[in-house]
N, C-alpha and C positions, 0 to 999 in steps of 0.2 A: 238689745232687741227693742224695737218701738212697739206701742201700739195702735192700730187704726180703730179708732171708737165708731159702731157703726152708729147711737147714738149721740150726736154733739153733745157734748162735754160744756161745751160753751157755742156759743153763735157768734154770728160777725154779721153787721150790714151787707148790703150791698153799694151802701155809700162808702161805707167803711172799706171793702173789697176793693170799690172802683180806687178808694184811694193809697191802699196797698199795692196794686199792681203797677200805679205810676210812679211809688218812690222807690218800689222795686225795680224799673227799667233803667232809672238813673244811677242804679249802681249797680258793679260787677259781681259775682261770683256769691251772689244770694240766693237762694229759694224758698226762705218760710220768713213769717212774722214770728218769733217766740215773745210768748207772754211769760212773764212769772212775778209772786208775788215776794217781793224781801221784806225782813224785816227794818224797819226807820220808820224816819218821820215821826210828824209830833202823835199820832195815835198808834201807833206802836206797827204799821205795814205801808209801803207803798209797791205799786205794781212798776214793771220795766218794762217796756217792748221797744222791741229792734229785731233787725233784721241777723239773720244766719243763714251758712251756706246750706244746712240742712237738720235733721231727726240728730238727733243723738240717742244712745242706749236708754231705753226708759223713759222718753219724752211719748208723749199722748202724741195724736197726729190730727188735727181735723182740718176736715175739706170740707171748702164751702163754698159758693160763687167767683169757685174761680181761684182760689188761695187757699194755703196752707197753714194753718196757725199750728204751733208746738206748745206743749207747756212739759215742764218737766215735773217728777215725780212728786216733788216734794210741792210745789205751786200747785197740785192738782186739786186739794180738799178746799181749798180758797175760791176757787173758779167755778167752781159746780155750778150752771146755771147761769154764767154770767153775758152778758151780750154786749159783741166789743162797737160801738160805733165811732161814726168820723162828726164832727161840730163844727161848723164855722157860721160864728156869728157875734153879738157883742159880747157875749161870756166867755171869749175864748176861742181859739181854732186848735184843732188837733182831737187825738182818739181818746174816747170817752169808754168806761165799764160799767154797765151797769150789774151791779151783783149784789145778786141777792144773800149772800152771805156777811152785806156789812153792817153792822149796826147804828157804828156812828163815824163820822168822817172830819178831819182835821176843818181847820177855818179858812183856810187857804186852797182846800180841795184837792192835795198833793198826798195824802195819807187816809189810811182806813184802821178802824177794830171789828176785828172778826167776833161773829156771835162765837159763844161761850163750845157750842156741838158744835164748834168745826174742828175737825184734827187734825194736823199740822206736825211739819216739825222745824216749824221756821221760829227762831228765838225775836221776841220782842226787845228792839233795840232803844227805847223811848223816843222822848221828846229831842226836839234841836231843830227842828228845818225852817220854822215860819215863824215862831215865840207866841202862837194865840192861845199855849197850855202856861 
């Protein structure tokens, strides 16, 4: 069973949206962006988003401008609050989080450490992705 949060869990641009729904036309048999956070990378999380056909049992549900974002159960205490946008510029092109539940963030900006009050049950896998630990 999903559920549909009637307050957002998380936000998403509209930039971010606009550019959800155009890499959603170029492919088949999608419907949502799923967000979730793993454990890796050099400070012990990084986030995945990609595309899926849809909800799964237990995934959050939000709608926003126009799109669907998922997170599943276990990514939810990570995300509280966080705001997914889209970037294109000299720092980089593609989707950006801002969350407020990170404390510090790898050197390479591919990993995160969650503050100490977040609850979780994602295992800290360490260091290995970038070598700036």
């Amino acid at each position: 069973m999903t559920q549909q949060l009637t307050t957002p869990l998380l936000t998403i641009t509209e930039k971010a949206a606009d550019k959800v729904r155009e890499f959603m036309a170029a492919e088949e048999g999608v419907g949502v962006l799923r967000i979730a956070v793993e454990g890796g990378g050099c400070s012990g999380f990084q986030y995945a988003l990609g595309f899926d056909e849809g909800p799964q049992d237990g995934d959050a549900v939000i709608e926003m401008h126009g799109v669907r974002l998922v997170v599943d159960p276990f990514s939810l205490p990570y995300l509280k609050g966080a705001d997914v946008d889209f970037t294109d510029g000299l720092s980089g092109t593609g989707f950006k989080l801002d969350n407020p539940n990170v404390v510090a963030g790898c050197g390479c900006g591919s990993s995160f450490s969650a503050k100490d009050d977040v609850e979780g049950e994602i295992a800290d896998s360490g260091c290995g992705t970038c070598g700036t630990h």
